[in-house]
N, C-alpha and C positions, 0 to 999 in steps of 0.2 A: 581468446575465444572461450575458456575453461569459465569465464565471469563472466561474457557478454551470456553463455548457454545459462548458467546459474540465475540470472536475470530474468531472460526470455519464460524460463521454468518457472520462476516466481511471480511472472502476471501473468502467466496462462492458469496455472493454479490459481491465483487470486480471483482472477476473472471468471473462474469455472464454481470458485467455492459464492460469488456475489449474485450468481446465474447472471452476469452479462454474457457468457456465452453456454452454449446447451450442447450435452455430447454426449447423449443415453443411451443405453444400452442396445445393442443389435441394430447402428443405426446407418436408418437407410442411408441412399444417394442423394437426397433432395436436404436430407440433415445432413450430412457429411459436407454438400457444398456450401449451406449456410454456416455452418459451424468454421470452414474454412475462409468465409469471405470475413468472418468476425475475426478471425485470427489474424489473418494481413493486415485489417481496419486499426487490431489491438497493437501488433509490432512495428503498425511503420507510423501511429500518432507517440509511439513509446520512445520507439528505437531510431526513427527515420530509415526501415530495412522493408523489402516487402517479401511475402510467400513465393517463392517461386515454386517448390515441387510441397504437395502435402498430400502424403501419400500412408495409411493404415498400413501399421507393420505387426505380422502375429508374433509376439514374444516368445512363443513356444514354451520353453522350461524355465526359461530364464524369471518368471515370475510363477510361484506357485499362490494360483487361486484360490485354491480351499484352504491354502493356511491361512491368508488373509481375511476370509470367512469365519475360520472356526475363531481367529482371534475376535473379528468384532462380535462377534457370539459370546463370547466369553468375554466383553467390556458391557455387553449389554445387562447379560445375567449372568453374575460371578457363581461358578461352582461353589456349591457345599462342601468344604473340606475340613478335617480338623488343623486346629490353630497349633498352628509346628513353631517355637520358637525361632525367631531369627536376628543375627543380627545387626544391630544398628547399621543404616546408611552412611557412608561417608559423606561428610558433607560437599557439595559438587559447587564450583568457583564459579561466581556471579560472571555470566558477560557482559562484557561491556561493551554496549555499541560504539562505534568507528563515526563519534561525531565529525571526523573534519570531512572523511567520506560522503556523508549524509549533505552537509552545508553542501559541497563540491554538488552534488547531483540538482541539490536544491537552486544552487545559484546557475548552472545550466539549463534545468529543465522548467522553474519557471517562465519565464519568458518564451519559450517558448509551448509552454501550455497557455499564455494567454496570445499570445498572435494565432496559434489554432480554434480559439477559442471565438475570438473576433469575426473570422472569418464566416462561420456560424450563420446560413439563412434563418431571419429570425419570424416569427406568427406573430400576427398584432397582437400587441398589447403589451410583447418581453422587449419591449427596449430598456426600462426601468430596470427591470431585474436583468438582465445582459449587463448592461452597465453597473451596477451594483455588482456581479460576480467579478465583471475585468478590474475595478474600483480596489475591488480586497485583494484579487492576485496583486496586485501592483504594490498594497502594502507590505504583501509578504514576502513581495522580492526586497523591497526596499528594506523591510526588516533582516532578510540574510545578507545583503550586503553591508548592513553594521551591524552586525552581530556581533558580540565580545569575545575574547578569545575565552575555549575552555576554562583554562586553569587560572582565569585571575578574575577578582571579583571588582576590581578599579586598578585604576595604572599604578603597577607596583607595590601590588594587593594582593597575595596570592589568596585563592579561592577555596575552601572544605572541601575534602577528599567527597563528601556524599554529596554535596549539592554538585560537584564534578559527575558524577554518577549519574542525577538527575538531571542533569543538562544534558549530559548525552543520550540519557532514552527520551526523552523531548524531542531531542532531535531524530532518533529513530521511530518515534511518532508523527515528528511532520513528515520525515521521508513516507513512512506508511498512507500517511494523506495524498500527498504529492503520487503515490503508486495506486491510488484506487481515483485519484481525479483522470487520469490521465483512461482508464476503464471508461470512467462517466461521460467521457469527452468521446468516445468511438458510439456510446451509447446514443448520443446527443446526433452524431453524423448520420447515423442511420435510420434515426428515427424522428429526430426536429429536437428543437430546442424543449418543447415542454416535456420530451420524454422522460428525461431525468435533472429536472428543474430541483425538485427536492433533493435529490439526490448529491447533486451539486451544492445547493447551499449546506447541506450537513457537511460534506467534505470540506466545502473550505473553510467552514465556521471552525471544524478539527482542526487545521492547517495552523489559520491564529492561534488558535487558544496554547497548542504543541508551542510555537514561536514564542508566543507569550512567556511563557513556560523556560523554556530555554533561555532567558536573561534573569533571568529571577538568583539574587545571589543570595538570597536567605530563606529555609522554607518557607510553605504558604497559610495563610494562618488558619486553624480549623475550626478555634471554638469562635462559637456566635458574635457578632459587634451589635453592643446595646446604645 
């Protein structure tokens, strides 16, 4: 429950920071139930779960307002103060994303973002680009279910500690894809296909490229091909 909530919390955020859903300040009843029909629409194309109670709860003390105020105050215009020596930071230990975690969510939640996807009443003229969207999910499952292991660059090859590092935030790059298509895809339900047509092809074009990404067992090259 402590990770499905962690979850739930990180595409309601996401969704709220992409404006696929709107929750502003002092807000009415007519916002509150749209705001709530987006939330069900976002958790049960995510989760397969629906809303049942969604219900404004005042926090009271438990969150102090004006401190979070004066702080973005003070990120906007930094105080004038004299330069106090201090020092050095310690240096703080790289994370490293939970590639097999990432594939696991990718190789379940594909497939089943393109059969939601399918089902999609389409406006004349998207059959071309419908097809073309379900066309590339289907590469990119196909590409998670052969995907190489982590740590070895060819059978019995073991793989650079940093391109091990880059593989895995690859993969927490497609997972991040795969967590904002699934956004596009409530967007698409409520509004038609053309709503977030663009929206859609940048995300999945991200999806590849991340996937791409993630088989690469040498960096990538930077300077110019003459």
């Amino acid at each position: 429950m402590a990770a499905f909530a962690t979850l739930a919390q990180g595409a309601l955020r996401g969704a709220l920071a992409a404006a696929l859903l709107e929750l502003p300040p002092c807000t009415s009843l007519d916002e509150w139930n749209a705001f709530r029909a987006g939330l069900n629409e976002l958790v049960y194309t995510r989760f397969g779960v629906t809303v049942t109670d969604c219900l404004p709860v005042d926090l009271g003390d438990t969150v102090d307002y004006a401190a979070v105020l004066r702080a973005r105050a003070a990120a906007i215009v930094p105080p004038v103060a004299p330069v106090i020596p201090v020092p050095a930071p310690q240096p703080v230990p790289m994370h490293v994303p939970d590639d097999a975690s990432a594939l696991r969510r990718l190789f379940l939640e594909l497939p089943a973002l393109s059969a939601q996807l399918r089902l999609l009443a389409l406006p004349d003229g998207a059959f071309a680009a419908h097809r073309d969207l379900l066309q590339r999910l289907a590469l990119a499952a196909l590409a998670v279910n052969t995907m190489p292991a982590l740590a070895l660059a060819a059978p019995g090859v073991p793989l650079h500690a940093t391109m091990r590092e880059r593989r895995a935030a690859a993969s927490a790059a497609a997972l991040a894809a795969l967590d904002e298509a699934w956004g596009v895809l409530a967007v698409m339900k409520g509004g038609g296909f053309d709503a977030a047509r663009d929206d859609a092809e940048r995300v999945v074009a991200n999806l590849g490229y991340a996937l791409a990404r993630r088989r690469l067992v040498a960096p990538e090259r930077t300077e110019p091909v003459l």
